[in-house]
N, C-alpha and C positions, 0 to 999 in steps of 0.2 A: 632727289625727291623720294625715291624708294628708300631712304635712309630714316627720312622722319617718319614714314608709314611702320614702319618694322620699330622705332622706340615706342611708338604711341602701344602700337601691338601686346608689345611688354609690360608696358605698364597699368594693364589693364589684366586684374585681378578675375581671374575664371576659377569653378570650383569644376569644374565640367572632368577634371581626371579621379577627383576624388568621388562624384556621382558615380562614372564609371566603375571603378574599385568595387564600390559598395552593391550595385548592380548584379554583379560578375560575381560576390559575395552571396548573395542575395541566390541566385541561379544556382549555385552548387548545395546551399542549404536546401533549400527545395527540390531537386534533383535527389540529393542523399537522402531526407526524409520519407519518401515518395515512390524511390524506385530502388537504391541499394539497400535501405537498411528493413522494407519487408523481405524481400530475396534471401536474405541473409537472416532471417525469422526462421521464414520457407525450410529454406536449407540444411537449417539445424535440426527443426520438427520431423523433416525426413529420414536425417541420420540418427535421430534416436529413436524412432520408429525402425529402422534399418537393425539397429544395434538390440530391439528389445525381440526381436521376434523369435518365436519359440516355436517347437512342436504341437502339430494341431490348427496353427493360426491359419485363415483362408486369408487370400494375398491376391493381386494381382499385377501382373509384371508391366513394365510398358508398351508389351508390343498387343497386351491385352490378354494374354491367356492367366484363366481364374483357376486357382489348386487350394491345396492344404498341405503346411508345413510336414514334412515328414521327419526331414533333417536338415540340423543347423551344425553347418561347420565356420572357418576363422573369416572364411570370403565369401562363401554359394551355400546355396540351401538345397535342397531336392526337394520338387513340390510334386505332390501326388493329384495327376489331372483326372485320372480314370480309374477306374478297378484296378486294372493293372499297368496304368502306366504312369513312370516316372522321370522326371525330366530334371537335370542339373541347372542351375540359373545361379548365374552372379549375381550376392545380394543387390548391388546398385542398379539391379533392373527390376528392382521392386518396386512400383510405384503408388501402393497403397492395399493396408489392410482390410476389412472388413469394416471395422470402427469410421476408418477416416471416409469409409465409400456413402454409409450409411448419413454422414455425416453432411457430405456434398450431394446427396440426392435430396436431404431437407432445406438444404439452402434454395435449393432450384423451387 
C-alpha cells in the first residue's frame, strides 16, 4: 500500500522548488541592493577622500580628535592639534574632513 501512495506522490506536478529558487533569488537581490552595494559606495567616498587630502585640510580621526593637515606622506599624515602639538596618525583613521562633517550636521 505504501507503494501506490509514493507513485501517486510522483505524479503530482509541484512548482514549489522552483518558488523556492526564485525566493532565495529574490533575498540576495535585495540584500545586495540594500546593504552591500551602499557599503561599497561608503567605502570608495572614504578612500578618495583619504587619497585627496592635503595640507591645511581640518580632519577628524576616529577616535575623535580634530586637527589640521600639516603633512601628508604615502600612509599617515601629521595633524597639528594645538600650537604646538603634533601628532602622526595613519591615514585610515581619518574619518572625515570638514566638508563631509558640515555635511552630516545638515542632514540631522
Amino acid at each position: 500500500m505504501n507503494n501506490i501512495f509514493f507513485l501517486q506522490a510522483s505524479n503530482v506536478e509541484d512548482n514549489s522548488g522552483m518558488l523556492n529558487i526564485a525566493f532565495l533569488v529574490a533575498i540576495f537581490v535585495i540584500f545586495y541592493f540594500f546593504m552591500i552595494r551602499p557599503q561599497n559606495k561608503k567605502r570608495k567616498e572614504l578612500q578618495n577622500m583619504r587619497e585627496s587630502l592635503k595640507k591645511g585640510d581640518s580632519v577628524v580621526t576616529i577616535g575623535g580628535i580634530h586637527g589640521k593637515v600639516v603633512e601628508v606622506k604615502e600612509t599617515t599624515i601629521v595633524l597639528s592639534v594645538d600650537a604646538n602639538t603634533k601628532i602622526k596618525v595613519d591615514k585610515s583613521s581619518v574619518s572625515m574632513d570638514e566638508a563631509t562633517k558640515l555635511t552630516e550636521e545638515n542632514k540631522q
